[in-house]
C-alpha positions as CSV (number, residue, x, y, z in Angstrom):
1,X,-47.0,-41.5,-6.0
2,X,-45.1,-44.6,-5.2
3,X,-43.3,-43.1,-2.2
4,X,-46.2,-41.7,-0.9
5,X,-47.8,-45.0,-0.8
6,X,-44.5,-46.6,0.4
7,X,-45.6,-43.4,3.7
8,X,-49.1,-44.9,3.7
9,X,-47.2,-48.6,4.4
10,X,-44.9,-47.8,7.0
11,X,-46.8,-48.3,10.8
12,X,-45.3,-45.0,12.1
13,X,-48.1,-42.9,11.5
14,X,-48.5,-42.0,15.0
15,X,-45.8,-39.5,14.6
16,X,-48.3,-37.9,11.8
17,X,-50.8,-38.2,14.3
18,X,-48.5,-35.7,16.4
19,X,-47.4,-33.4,13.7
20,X,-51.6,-32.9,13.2
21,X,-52.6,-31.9,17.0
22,X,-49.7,-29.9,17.4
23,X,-50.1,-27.5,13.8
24,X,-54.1,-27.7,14.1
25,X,-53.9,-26.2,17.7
26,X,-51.3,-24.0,16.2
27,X,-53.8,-22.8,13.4
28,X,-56.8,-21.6,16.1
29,X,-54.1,-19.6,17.7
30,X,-51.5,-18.7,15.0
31,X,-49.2,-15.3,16.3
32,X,-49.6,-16.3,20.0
33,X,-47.3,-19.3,20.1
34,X,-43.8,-19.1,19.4
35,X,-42.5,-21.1,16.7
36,X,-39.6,-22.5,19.1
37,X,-42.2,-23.3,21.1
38,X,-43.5,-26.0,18.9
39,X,-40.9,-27.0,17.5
40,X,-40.0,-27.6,20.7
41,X,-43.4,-29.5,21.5
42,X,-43.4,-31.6,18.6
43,X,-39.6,-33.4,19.5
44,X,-40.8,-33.8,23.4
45,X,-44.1,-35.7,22.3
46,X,-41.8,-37.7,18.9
47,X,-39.4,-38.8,21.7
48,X,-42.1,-40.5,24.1
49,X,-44.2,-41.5,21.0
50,X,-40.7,-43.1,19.6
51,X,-39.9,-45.0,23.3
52,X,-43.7,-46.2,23.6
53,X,-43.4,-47.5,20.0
54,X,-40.2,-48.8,20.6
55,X,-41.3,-50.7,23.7
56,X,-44.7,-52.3,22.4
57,X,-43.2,-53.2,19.5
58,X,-41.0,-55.8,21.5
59,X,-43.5,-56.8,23.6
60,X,-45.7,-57.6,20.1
61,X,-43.5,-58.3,17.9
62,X,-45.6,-56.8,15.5
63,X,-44.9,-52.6,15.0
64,X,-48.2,-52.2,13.1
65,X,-49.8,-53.2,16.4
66,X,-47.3,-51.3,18.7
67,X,-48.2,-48.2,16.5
68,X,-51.9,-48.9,16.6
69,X,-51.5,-49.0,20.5
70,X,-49.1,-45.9,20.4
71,X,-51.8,-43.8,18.8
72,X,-55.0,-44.8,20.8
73,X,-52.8,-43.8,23.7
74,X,-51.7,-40.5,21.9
75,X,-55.1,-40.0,20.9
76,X,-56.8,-40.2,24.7
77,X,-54.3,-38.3,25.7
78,X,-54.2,-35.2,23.4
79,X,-57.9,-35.0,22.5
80,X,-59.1,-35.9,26.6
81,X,-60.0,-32.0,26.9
82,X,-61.8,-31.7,23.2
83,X,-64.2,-34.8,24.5
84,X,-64.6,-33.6,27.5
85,X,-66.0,-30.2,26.7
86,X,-67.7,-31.8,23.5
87,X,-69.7,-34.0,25.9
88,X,-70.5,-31.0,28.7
89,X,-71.6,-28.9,25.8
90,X,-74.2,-31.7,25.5
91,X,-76.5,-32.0,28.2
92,X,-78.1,-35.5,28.0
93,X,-74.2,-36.8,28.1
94,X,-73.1,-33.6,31.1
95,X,-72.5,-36.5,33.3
96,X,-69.8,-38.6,31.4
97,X,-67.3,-35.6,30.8
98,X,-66.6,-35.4,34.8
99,X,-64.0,-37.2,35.5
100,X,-65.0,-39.6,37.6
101,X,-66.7,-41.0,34.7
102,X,-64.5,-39.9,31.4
103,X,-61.4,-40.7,33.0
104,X,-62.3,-44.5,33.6
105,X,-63.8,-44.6,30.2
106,X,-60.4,-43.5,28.5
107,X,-58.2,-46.1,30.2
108,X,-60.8,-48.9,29.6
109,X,-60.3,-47.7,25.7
110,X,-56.0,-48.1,26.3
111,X,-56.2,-51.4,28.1
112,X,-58.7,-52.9,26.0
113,X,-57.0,-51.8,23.2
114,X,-53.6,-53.2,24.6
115,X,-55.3,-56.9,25.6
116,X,-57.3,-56.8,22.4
117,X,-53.9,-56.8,20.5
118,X,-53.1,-59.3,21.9
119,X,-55.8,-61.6,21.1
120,X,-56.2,-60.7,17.3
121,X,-53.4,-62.8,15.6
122,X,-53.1,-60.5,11.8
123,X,-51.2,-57.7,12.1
124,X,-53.4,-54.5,11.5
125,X,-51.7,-54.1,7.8
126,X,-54.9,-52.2,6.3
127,X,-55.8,-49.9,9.4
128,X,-52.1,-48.5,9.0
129,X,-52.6,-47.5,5.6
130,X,-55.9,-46.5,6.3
131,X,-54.9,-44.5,9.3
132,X,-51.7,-42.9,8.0
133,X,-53.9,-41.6,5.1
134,X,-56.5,-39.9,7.1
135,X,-53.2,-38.5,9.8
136,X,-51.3,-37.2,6.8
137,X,-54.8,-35.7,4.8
138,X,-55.6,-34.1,8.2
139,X,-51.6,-33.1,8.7
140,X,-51.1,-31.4,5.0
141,X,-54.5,-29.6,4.9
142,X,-53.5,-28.0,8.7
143,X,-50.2,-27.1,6.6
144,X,-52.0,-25.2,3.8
145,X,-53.7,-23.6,6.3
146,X,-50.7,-22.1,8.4
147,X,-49.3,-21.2,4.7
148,X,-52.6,-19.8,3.7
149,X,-53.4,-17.3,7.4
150,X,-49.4,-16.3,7.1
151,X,-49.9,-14.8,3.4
152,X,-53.3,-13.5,3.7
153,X,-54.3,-12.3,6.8
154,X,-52.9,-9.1,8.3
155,X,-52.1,-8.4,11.9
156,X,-54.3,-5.7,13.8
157,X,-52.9,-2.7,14.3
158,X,-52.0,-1.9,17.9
159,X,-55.2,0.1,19.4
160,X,-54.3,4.0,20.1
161,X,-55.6,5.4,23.7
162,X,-59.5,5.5,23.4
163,X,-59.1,9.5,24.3
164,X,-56.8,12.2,23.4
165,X,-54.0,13.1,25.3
166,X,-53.3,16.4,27.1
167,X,-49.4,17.3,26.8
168,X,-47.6,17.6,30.2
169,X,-45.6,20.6,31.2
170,X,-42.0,19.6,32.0
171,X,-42.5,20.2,35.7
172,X,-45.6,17.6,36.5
173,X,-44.8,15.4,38.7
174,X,-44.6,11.8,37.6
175,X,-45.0,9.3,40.5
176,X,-44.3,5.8,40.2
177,X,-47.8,4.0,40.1
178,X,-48.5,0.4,41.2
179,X,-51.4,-1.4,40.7
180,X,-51.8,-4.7,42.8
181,X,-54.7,-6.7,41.3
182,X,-56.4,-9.4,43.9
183,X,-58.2,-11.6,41.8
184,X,-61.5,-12.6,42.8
185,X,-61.5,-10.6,46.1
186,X,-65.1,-10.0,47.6
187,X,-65.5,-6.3,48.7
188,X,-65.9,-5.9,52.5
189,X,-70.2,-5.1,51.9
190,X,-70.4,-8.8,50.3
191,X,-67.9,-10.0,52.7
192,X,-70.4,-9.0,55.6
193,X,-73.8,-10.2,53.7
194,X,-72.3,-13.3,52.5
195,X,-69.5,-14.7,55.3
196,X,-71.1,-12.5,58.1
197,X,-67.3,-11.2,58.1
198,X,-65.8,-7.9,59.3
199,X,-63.2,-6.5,57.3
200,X,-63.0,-4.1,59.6
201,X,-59.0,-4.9,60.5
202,X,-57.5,-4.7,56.9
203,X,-59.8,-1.3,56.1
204,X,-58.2,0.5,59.4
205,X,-54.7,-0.4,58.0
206,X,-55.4,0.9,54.8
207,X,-57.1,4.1,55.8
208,X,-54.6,4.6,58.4
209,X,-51.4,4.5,55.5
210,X,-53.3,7.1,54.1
211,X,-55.3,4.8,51.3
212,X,-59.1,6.1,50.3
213,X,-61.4,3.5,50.0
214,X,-64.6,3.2,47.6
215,X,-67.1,1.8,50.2
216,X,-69.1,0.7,47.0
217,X,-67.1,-0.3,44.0
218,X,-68.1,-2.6,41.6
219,X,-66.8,-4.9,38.7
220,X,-68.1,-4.7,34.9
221,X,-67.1,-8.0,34.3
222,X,-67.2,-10.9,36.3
223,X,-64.5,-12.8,34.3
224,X,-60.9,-11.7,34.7
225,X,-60.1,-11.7,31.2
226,X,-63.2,-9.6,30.3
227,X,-62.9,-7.4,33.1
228,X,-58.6,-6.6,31.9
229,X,-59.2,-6.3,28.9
230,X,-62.3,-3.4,30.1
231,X,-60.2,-1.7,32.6
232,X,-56.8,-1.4,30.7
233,X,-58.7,0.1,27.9
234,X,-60.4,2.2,29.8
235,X,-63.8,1.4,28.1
236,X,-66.3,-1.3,27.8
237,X,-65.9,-3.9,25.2
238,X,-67.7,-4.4,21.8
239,X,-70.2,-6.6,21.3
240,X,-68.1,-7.8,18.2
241,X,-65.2,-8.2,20.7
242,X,-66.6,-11.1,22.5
243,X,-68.8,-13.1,20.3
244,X,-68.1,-16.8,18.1
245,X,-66.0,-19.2,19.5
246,X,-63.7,-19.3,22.5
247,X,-60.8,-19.3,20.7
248,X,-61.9,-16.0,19.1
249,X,-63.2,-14.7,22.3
250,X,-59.3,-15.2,23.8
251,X,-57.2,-14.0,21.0
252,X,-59.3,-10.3,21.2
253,X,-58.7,-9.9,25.3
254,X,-55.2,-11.0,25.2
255,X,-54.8,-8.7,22.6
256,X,-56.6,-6.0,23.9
257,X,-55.0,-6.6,27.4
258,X,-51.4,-6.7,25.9
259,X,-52.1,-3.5,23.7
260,X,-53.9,-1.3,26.0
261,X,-54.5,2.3,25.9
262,X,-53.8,2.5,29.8
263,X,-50.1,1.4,28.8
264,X,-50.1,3.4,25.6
265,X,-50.6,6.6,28.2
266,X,-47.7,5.8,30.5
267,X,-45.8,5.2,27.5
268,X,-46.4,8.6,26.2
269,X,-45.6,10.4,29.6
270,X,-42.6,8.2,29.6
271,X,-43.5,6.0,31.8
272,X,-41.5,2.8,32.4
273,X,-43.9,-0.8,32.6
274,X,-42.9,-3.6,34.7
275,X,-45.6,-7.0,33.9
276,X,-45.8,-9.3,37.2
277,X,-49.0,-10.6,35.7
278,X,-50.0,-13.3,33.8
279,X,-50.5,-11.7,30.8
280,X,-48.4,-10.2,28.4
281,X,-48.9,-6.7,28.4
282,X,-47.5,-3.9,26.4
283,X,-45.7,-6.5,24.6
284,X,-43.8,-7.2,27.6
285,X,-44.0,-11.3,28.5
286,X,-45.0,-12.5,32.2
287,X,-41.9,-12.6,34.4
288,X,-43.3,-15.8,36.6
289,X,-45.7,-17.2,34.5
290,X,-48.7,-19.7,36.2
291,X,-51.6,-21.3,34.3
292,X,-54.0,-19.0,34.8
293,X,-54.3,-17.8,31.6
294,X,-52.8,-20.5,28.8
295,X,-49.8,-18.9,27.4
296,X,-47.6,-19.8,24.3
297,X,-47.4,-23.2,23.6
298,X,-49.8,-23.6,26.3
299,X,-52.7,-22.7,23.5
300,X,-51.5,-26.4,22.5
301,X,-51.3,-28.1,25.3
302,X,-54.1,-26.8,27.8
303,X,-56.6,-29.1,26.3
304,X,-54.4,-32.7,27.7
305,X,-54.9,-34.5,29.7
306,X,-52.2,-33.5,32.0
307,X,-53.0,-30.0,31.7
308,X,-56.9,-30.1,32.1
309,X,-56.4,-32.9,34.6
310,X,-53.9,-30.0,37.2
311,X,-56.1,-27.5,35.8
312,X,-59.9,-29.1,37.2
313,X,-59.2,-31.1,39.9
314,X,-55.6,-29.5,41.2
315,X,-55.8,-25.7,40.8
316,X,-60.1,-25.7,40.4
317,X,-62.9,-27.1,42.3
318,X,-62.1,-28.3,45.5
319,X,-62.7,-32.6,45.2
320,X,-64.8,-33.9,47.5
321,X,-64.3,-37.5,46.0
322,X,-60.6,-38.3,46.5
323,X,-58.2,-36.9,48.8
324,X,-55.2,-35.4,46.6
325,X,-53.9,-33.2,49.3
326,X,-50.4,-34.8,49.0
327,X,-50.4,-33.9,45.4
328,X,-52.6,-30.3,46.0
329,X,-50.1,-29.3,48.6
330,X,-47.0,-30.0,45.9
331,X,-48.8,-28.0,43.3
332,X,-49.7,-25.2,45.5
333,X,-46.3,-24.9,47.4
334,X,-44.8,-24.1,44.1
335,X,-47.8,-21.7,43.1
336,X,-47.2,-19.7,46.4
337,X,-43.4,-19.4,45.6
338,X,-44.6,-18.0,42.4
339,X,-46.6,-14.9,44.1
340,X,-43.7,-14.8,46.5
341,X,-41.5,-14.3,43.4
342,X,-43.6,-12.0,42.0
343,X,-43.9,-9.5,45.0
344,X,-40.2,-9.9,45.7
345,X,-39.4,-8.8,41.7
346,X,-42.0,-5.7,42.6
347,X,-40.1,-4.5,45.9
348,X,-36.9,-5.0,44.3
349,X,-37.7,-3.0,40.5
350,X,-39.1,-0.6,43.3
351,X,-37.8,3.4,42.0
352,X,-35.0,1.8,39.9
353,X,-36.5,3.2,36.5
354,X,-38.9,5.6,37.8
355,X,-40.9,7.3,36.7
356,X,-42.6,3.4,36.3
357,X,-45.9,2.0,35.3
358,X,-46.3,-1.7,37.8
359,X,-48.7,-4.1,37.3
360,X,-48.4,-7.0,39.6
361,X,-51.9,-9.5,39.5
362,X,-52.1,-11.7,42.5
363,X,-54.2,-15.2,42.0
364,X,-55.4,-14.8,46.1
365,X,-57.8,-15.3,47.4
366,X,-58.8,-17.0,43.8
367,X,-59.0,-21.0,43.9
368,X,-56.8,-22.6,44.7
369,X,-57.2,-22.1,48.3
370,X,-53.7,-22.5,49.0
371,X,-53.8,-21.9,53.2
372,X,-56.0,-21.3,55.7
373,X,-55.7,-18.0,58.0
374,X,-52.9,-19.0,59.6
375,X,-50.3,-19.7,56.9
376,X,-50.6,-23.5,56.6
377,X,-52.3,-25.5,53.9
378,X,-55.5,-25.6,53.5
379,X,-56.9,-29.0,53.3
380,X,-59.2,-28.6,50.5
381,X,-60.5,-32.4,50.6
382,X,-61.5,-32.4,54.5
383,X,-63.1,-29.0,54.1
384,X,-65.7,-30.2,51.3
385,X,-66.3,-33.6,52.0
386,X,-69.9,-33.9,53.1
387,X,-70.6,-30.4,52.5
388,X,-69.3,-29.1,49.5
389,X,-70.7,-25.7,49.2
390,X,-70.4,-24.7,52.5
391,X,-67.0,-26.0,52.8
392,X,-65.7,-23.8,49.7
393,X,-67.1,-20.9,51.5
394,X,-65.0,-21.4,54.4
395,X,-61.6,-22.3,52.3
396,X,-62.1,-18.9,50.3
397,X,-62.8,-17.1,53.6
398,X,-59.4,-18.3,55.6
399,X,-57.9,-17.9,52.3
400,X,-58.8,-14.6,51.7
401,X,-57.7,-13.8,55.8
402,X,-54.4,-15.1,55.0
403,X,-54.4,-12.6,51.9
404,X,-55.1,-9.7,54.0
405,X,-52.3,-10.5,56.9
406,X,-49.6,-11.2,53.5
407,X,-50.9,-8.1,52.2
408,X,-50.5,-6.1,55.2
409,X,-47.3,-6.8,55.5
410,X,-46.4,-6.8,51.9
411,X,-47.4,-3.1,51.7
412,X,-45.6,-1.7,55.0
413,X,-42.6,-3.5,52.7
414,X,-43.5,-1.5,49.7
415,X,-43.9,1.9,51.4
416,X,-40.7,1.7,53.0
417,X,-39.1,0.8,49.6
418,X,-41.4,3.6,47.6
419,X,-40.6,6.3,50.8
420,X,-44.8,6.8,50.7
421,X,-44.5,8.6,47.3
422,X,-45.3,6.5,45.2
423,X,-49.4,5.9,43.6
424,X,-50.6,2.5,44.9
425,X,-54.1,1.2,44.1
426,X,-55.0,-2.2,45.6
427,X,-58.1,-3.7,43.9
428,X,-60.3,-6.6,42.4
429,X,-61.0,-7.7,39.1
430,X,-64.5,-9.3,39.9
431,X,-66.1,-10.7,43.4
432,X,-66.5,-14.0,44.5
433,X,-68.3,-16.1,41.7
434,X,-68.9,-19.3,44.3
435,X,-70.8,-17.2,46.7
436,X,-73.6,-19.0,45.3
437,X,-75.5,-19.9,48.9
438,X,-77.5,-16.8,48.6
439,X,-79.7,-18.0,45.1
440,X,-81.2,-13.9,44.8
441,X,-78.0,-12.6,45.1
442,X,-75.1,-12.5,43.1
443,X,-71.7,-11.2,44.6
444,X,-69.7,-11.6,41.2
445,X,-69.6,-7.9,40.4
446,X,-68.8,-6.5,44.1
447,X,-65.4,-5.8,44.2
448,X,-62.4,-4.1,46.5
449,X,-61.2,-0.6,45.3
450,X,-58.3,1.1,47.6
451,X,-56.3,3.8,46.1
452,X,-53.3,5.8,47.6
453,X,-52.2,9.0,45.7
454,X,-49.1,10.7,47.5
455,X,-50.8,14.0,47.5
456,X,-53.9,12.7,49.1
457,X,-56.1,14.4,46.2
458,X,-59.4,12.3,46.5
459,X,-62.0,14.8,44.9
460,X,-62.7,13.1,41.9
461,X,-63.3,9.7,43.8
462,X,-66.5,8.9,44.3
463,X,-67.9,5.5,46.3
464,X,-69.2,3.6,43.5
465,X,-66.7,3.6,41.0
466,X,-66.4,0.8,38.6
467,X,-63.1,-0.1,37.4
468,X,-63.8,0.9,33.8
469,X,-63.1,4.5,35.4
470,X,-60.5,3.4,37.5
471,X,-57.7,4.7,35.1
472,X,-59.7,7.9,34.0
473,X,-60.1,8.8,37.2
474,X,-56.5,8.5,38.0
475,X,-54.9,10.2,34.8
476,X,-57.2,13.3,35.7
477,X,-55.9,13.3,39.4
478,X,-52.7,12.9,38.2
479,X,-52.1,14.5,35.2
480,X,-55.1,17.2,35.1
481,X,-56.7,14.7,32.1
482,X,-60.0,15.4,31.3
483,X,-60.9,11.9,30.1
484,X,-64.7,11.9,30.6
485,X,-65.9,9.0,32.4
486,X,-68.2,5.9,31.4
487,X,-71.3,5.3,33.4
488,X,-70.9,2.6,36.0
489,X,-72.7,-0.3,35.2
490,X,-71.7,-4.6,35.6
491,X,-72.5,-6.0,32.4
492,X,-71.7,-9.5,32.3
C-alpha cells in the first residue's frame, strides 16, 4: 500500500495516462493489432511525453506542473477524434466539432493551460495524486479487461464458402483472374445524367479488347466496406452483421472481407491470392498499405489528432476555407506512388504463380482528387472556393478522366504481360456518393461492371447485375458452378 501511494506521489502520471489510451483502444479492437505494434506505440508516445516533460519542467521549475501541462497536451491530442464525433453525434453542438471551431478551442485549452501555470504560484501536489489515481484506476481496469477477452472469448471460426463446391476434372482450365476494383467510380448512365459526360472513349477501348460491359450494373452497398464484405462472400449481409457500435460494425467486415468464401473457392481450385488492396484478405496483409481503411495499430491511432486531422481536411472533403495545396499536393504525391506501386507489383506477379487469384483495389477516382485530366494536381482549394458543390463535381470528373487515360494504358500493359488469357473484370464498389446536386436522385448505388473472360463466354451475363452475383456468375462461367444467384437489389 505504501508504494502504491509513493506511485500516486510521483508527477509522472502522464505516462499512465499513455499506457490507458493505448490498451483501451487496444480493448475495442483486441486480435486486429499486433502486439509489436503497441508496444511499439507506447515507447514512440513515452519518448515525446518524456522530452515534453523534460522541457517544461525546466522552464517551471516545478515537474508537478510540467506533468500537468504534459497531460492536457496528451490529452487534446489523443482524445481530439473521441470529442469531435462526441460533439457531431449531438446536434445542438454539430457546429463546434468542425474544425474551424474545435481546433481553436483545443489550443486555447494548451496555452491557457501553459500561461495559467505560470500565474498559480503552489505546485499542483493534490491534482497529481488525484490524477495518477484516476490514470492508473482507468489503466489497471483496461488490463483486467485484455486478461479477461484473451481467457474467455473465442475466436470465430473462419466462414466456409456460402455454397457447395463442384469438384473440377483435372483438365479445366484454370485462368489467372484479376479483379481491379475502382472505388467510387460512377457508371457511364450516372456519368451522363449527372456530369452531362460521355464515356463513350473508355467503353470503345474496353469493348474493342474484347471486355463485355453491363450497361446497367448496380451496387448493394454504397459503403466500400459493406459492399467487400457483400461481394467476396458472395451474399448479402446479416442484419446481426452490421448492427451496435462502429467498432463492432468494423471488426465483422474486416473479418468477413479477410475470410471470404470467394477466396475460400480459389483456394480449393488451387488458386494462388495476391492482396494489392487495402485490406487484409485471406489472411494475406496489404502490400502498400494507405489509410483508407485503419489497419493495425492504426485502430489506435486513427482517432488523433494527426490522423483525423490528414484524414478530414487532407485526404476528405475538399476545404474551401484555407488553401493547403502545398501540404495536399505532398500528401497526395506519395498516395499516387502508392497506386503506382501497387499496379507495378500486379504487372510484375503477373503468370509467375499461376494459376492466381489478384485483387488489386484502386482509391480513383475516390477523394482525394489527386489530378485533374491531364496528369497534374488538382488544386482542390481553387476549385471549391465560392462554390463548393459544384466545384467537387468537377475535381471528381477530371479525376475520374485521368483514371480512365491511367487505366487505358495500364491494361494494354497488363494484356501484353497476361498474353490476353488471363480473366480481368474492371469494376466499382459503389457510385459517386457527392453527386448530391440532383436532391431526387441518388447515384450511390450505380456502379461500373466490365468483365473479360478469355473464351469470350458471356451467356450468363446479364445487364443489370449487381456485384453480389459478380463472383457466382463467374465461378459458373468458369468452372461450370451452379451457384444460384441472389436477386439484384441496393440495400443500403
Amino acid at each position: 500500500m505504501q508504494k502504491l501511494q509513493q506511485i500516486l506521489k510521483v508527477p509522472y502520471y502522464f505516462q499512465w495516462l499513455i499506457l490507458f489510451f493505448v490498451l483501451h483502444q487496444y480493448t475495442e479492437f483486441m486480435g486486429f493489432i499486433r502486439i509489436s505494434s503497441m508496444l511499439l506505440l507506447i515507447v514512440e508516445l513515452s519518448a515525446a511525453a518524456w522530452i515534453l516533460f523534460f522541457l517544461f519542467r525546466k522552464i517551471y521549475r516545478d515537474a508537478h506542473k510540467a506533468a500537468l501541462l504534459v497531460s492536457v497536451l496528451l490529452f487534446c491530442y489523443f482524445f481530439f477524434g473521441a470529442i469531435q464525433d462526441a460533439l457531431a453525434g449531438y446536434r445542438p453542438l454539430f457546429k463546434w466539432s468542425l474544425f474551424p471551431r474545435l481546433l481553436p478551442v483545443m489550443l486555447l485549452v494548451c496555452a491557457g493551460t501553459f500561461i495559467g501555470l505560470f500565474r498559480y504560484k503552489r505546485s499542483p501536489v493534490k491534482l497529481t495524486r488525484f490524477l495518477s489515481g484516476v490514470f492508473v484506476t482507468l489503466m489497471l481496469f483496461d488490463t483486467c479487461l485484455i486478461l479477461w477477452q484473451a481467457a474467455t472469448v473465442k475466436q470465430p471460426k473462419a466462414p466456409m464458402a456460402a455454397e457447395s463446391i463442384k469438384p473440377l476434372a483435372d483438365t479445366a482450365a484454370k485462368p489467372d483472374v484479376y479483379l481491379i476494383l475502382l472505388d467510387e467510380y460512377l457508371g457511364s448512365s450516372g456519368l451522363q445524367e449527372y456530369y452531362h459526360y460521355d464515356n463513350s472513349v473508355f467503353e470503345s477501348f474496353l469493348r474493342q479488347k474484347g471486355f463485355h460491359i453491363n450497361t446497367s450494373s448496380r451496387g448493394n452497398y454504397h459503403a466500400t466496406i459493406y459492399a467487400m464484405a457483400s461481394m467476396l462472400n458472395m451474399r448479402y449481409l446479416d442484419t446481426t452483421e452490421v448492427g451496435h457500435s462502429p467498432g463492432f460494425i468494423y471488426k465483422n467486415m474486416i473479418r468477413l472481407i479477410d475470410r471470404n468464401a470467394v477466396v475460400e473457392y480459389f483456394k480449393r481450385f488451387n488458386y494462388s491470392i495476391h492482396n494489392y488492396s487495402p485490406f487484409v484478405v485471406g489472411g494475406i496483409d496489404p502490400k502498400y498499405h494507405f489509410s483508407m481503411v485503419p489497419w493495425d495499430i492504426e485502430l489506435i491511432t486513427f482517432r488523433m489528432l494527426y490522423a483525423r486531422t490528414v484524414g478530414r481536411i487532407i485526404y476528405a472533403e475538399p476545404q474551401d476555407y484555407i488553401d493547403l495545396s502545398p501540404v495536399t499536393n505532398w500528401f497526395n504525391k506519395k498516395l499516387a506512388a502508392i497506386y503506382e506501386k501497387q499496379m507495378q507489383g500486379v504487372l510484375d506477379s503477373a503468370g509467375r504463380q499461376s494459376p492466381a487469384f489478384t485483387y488489386l483495389h484502386l482509391l480513383m477516382p475516390h477523394k482525394p482528387f489527386i489530378f485533374d485530366s491531364t496528369g497534374k494536381f488538382a488544386n482542390t482549394y481553387k476549385a471549391v472556393k465560392g462554390h463548393k458543390q459544384s466545384g467537387i463535381d468537377k475535381l471528381y470528373l477530371q479525376y475520374l478522366v485521368y483514371t480512365n487515360k491511367r487505366l487505358m494504358k495500364y491494361l494494354d500493359q497488363l494484356f501484353a504481360a497476361t498474353q490476353g488469357k488471363a480473366v480481368i473484370m474492371v469494376m466499382s464498389d459503389h457510385g459517386n456518393r457527392d453527386a448530391v446536386a440532383m436532391p431526387d436522385k441518388f447515384f450511390g448505388f450505380t456502379n461500373f461492371n466490365a468483365i473479360y473472360l478469355p473464351n469470350k463466354d458471356y451467356h450468363l451475363w446479364y445487364d443489370s447485375v449487381s456485384n453480389v452475383n459478380q463472383f457466382p456468375l463467374l465461378f459458373n462461367t468458369l468452372f461450370g458452378q451452379q451457384i444460384p444467384l441472389k436477386k439484384d437489389s441496393s440495400v443500403y
